[in-house]
N, C-alpha and C positions, 0 to 999 in steps of 0.2 A: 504494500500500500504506500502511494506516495502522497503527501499533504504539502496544501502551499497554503501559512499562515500570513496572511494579512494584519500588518501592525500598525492602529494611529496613533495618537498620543489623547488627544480631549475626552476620551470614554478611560482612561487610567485612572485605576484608585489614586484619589487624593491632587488630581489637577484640576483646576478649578478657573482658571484668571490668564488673559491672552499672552504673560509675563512669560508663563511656564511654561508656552511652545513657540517661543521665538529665540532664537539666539544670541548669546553675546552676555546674558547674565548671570547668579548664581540658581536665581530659581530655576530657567531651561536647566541646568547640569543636573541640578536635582533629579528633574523627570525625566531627563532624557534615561537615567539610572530606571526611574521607576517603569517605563516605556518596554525598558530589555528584562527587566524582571519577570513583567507580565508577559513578556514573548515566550521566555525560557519554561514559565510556566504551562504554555500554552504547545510548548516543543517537548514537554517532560510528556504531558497528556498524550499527545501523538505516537510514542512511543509505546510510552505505558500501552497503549489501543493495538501495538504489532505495528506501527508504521516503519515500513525498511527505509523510505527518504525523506526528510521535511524541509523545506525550501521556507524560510522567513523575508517577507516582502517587507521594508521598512519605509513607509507609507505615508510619513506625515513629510508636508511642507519642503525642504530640498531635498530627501530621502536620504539623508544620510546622519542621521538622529541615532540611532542605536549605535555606540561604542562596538566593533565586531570582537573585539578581544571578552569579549564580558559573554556575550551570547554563548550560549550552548555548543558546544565542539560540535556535536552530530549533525548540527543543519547547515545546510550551506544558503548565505545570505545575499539576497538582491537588494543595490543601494547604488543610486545616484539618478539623475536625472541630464537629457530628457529621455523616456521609453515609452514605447505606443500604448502598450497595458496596463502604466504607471501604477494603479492601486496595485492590480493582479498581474505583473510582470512575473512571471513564473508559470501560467497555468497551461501556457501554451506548449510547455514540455511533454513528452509523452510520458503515456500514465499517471498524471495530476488525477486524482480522483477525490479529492474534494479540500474545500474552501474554507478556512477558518479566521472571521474576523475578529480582530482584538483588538480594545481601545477605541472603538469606533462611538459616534455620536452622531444628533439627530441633526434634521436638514435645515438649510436657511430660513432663518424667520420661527423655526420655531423655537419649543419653550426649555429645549435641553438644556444641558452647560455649553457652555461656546459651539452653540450649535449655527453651522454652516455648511456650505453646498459645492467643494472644490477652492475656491475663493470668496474668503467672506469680503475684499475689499469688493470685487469685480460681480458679483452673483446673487441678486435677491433671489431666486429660483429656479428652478430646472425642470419641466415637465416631458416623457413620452409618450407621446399619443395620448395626451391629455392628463396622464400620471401624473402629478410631484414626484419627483424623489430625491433622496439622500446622495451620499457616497455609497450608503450598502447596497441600494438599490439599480444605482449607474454600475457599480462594479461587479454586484451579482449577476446582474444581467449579462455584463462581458464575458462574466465566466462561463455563464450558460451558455452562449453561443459558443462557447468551446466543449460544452455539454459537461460541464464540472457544477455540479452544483455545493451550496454553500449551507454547510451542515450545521455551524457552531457559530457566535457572535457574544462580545462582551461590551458594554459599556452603561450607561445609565437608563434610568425608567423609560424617559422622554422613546431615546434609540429603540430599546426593546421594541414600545406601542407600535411606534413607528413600521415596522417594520416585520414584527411578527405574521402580518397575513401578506405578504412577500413569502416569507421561506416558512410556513407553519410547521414542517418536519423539521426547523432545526433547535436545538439547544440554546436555549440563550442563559448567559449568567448579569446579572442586575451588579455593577463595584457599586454605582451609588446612585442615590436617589436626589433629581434637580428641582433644588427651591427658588430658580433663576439662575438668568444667562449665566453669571460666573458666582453662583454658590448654591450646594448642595451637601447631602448629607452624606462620606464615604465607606466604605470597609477600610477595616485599615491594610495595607498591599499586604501584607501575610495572608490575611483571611481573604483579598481577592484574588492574590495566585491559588494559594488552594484551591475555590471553587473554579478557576479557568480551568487547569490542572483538570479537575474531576470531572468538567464540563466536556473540555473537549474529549476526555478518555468517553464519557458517554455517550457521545453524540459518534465518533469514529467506532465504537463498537457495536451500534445498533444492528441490527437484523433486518431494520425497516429500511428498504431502497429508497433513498432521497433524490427528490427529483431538482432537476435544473433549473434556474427560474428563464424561463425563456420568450422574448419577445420577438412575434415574426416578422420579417420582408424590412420594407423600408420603415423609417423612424423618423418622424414629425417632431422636432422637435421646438420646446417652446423656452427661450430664454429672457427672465428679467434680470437687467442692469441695476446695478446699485442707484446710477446717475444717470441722466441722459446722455452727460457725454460719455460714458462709458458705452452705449449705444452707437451712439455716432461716430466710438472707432471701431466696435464690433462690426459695426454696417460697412466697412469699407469692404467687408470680404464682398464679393457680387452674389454670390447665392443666398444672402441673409433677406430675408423680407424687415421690412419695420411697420410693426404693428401700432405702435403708439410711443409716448416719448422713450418710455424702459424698456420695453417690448420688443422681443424681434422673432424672428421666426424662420427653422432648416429644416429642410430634408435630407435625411443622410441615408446612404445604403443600408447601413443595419446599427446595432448599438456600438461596438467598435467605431465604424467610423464616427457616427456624433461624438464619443468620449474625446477621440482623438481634435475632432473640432473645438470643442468646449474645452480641450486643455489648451490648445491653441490662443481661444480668447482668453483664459487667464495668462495664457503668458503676454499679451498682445499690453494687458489691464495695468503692466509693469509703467511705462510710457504714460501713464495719466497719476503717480503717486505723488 
């Protein structure tokens, strides 16, 4: 069995405030520790379950957050940017057979802990074919058109809701509970590697075939800008429609391509900072 776990940081026990995922301070160093704890936990799981490969995507922001000397010897680690599958860069290997997110959180606008959509400067929202969705939602669904479904998820209440009738066969473990954008109630990371730990051993040991999340043919999709002008550079691409001043609107071949688009305009969103 091979697993590719997906690591962010905003769903990690005990990060809470925009401080603690940006670099250059001592609170980032802190979490970035707390980030590869919770992976390792989530790599001990995979095993525990009989996994012979686990491949750790390191997910948050420039991708290269998790210290690799500290991770787990037995996984081998994807880290840096830029790469087409960016969350799920790794699934595209053969025999990926399933998806385990960790540290993740809820989508822009909503009521999570620093809940956002790819880029919180660049992204009030993200819709397919009239969907919202998250990061777990956009990348689940890339994984599924790779026919890898995503078995396991950890981060706070908000995320779970979110996102449980997406993948209802998977596992989800709750670190903590959001009382607002940046505070909540956490496990303390012991007690939330433990249940990852135990999570993902139970979600990789099921009996029950877990299905892919899969969206078909072409992909409509609907994006709002934080600003107008944020809009008004998205729009330069020629295939964007503009629906209203935030508003814009693509068609893309399938969920890959749009992700690959939508990473495109945050990178584009760098240029209006």
């Amino acid at each position: 069995m091979k697993v590719l776990i997906s690591t962010d940081i905003e769903g990690v026990a005990g990060v809470y405030h925009p401080e603690q995922t940006r670099q250059g301070n001592p609170e980032y160093e802190r979490a970035r520790l707390l980030m590869a704890q919770e992976a390792n936990a989530a790599i001990a799981g995979a095993f525990d379950a009989g996994a012979d490969e686990v491949l750790v995507n390191d997910s948050h922001g420039g991708f290269r957050n998790m210290p690799p000397d500290v991770l787990d010897p037995r996984a081998r680690v994807v880290q840096g940017k830029p790469r087409y599958l960016s969350m799920v860069a790794g699934v595209e290997e053969d025999g990926v057979e399933a998806v385990c997110m960790i540290g993740y959180h809820s989508r822009a606008q909503g009521r999570g802990i620093l809940a956002h959509t790819i880029n919180s400067f660049a992204f009030a929202g993200v819709s397919l074919g009239g969907q919202e969705l998250g990061e777990a939602g956009l990348y689940g669904a890339l994984a599924g058109e790779y026919g890898v479904p995503v078995v396991m998820g950890s981060g706070d209440d908000v995320f779970i809701a979110e996102n449980r009738g997406l993948f209802p066969q998977a596992v989800f473990v709750e670190t903590k509970k959001a009382t607002g954008n940046t505070s909540g109630v956490s496990l303390s990371p012991e007690r939330a590697r433990e249940a990852i730990r135990a999570g993902v051993q139970v979600a990789l040991s099921s009996r029950v075939k877990v299905l892919p999340l899969v969206f078909e043919g072409p992909q409509t999709v609907t994006l709002r800008a934080q600003t107008a002008a944020l809009a008004d550079l998205f729009c330069q691409w020629p295939a964007f429609e503009r629906v209203d001043g935030v508003t814009l609107r693509f068609v893309a071949a399938d969920v890959e391509s749009a992700v690959r688009m939508l990473n495109c305009c945050s990178a584009m969103s760098s240029m209006l900072r």
